[in-house]
N, C-alpha and C positions, 0 to 999 in steps of 0.2 A: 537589537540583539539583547540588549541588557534589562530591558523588559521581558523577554520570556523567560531566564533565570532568573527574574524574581518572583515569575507567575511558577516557575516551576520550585522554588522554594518554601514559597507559600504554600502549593498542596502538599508538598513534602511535609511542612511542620503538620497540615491539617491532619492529615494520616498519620506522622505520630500521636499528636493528641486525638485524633480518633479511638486509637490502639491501644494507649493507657486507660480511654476511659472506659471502653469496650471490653476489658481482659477476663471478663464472667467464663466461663465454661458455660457451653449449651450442646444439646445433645442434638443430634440431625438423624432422622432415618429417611431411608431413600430405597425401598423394595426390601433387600432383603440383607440392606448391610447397616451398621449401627455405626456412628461417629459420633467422638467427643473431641470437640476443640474451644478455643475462644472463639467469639464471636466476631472480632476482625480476623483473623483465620476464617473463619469459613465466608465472610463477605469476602476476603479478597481472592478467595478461589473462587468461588461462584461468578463472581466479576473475570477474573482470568480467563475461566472456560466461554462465557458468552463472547470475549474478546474473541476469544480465538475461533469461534465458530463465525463468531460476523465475517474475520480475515479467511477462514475455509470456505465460507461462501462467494468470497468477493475473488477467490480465484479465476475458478473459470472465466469469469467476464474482462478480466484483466488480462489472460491467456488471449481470447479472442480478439482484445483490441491490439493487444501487441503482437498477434501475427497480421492483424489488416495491417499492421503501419508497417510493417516491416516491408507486406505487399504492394504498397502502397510508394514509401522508397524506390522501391525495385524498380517498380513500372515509371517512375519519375526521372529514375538514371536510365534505362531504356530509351522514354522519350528525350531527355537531354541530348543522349548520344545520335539518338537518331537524326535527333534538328542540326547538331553538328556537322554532320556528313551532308546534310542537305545543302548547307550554308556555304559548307567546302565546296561541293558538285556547283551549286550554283556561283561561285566566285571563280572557278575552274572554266566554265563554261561562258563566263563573262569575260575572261582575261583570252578564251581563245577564240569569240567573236570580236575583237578589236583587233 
């Protein structure tokens, strides 16, 4: 555990010194809007949006596994229940053949 707070420290500090050394103003066009910001500014927006389009994608697939497993449960407590009864009938039907 106390290795990943250091791993997570370490890009911490890197991003700041990224950030101070990066502090230039640069201009971005993008169709028909105009932007001025720093240059880590606009890297870590551009990095935020590809994040969150990768997690927009990765929804649906993760929707679809998590209704099979849930179907998948279901049918599991189903057959549980059902080898139950079986086990009963068949212990039932042993004690009244003796």
């Amino acid at each position: 555990m106390q290795i990943f707070l250091f791993l997570a420290l370490l890009i911490a500090f890197a991003l700041v010194l990224f950030a101070v050394q990066n502090s230039a103003i640069v201009p971005v066009y993008f169709l028909a809007f105009h932007f001025e910001g720093t240059l880590a500014l606009i890297l870590v927006v551009v990095f935020a949006s590809g994040v969150l389009t990768g997690i927009l994608m990765a929804v649906p697939s993760f929707w679809r596994k998590s209704s099979a497993l849930r179907e998948q449960r279901r049918k599991i407590k189903q057959l549980e229940e059902s080898a139950a009864i079986n086990a009963a009938s068949r212990a039932k039907g042993k004690e009244e053949g003796i």
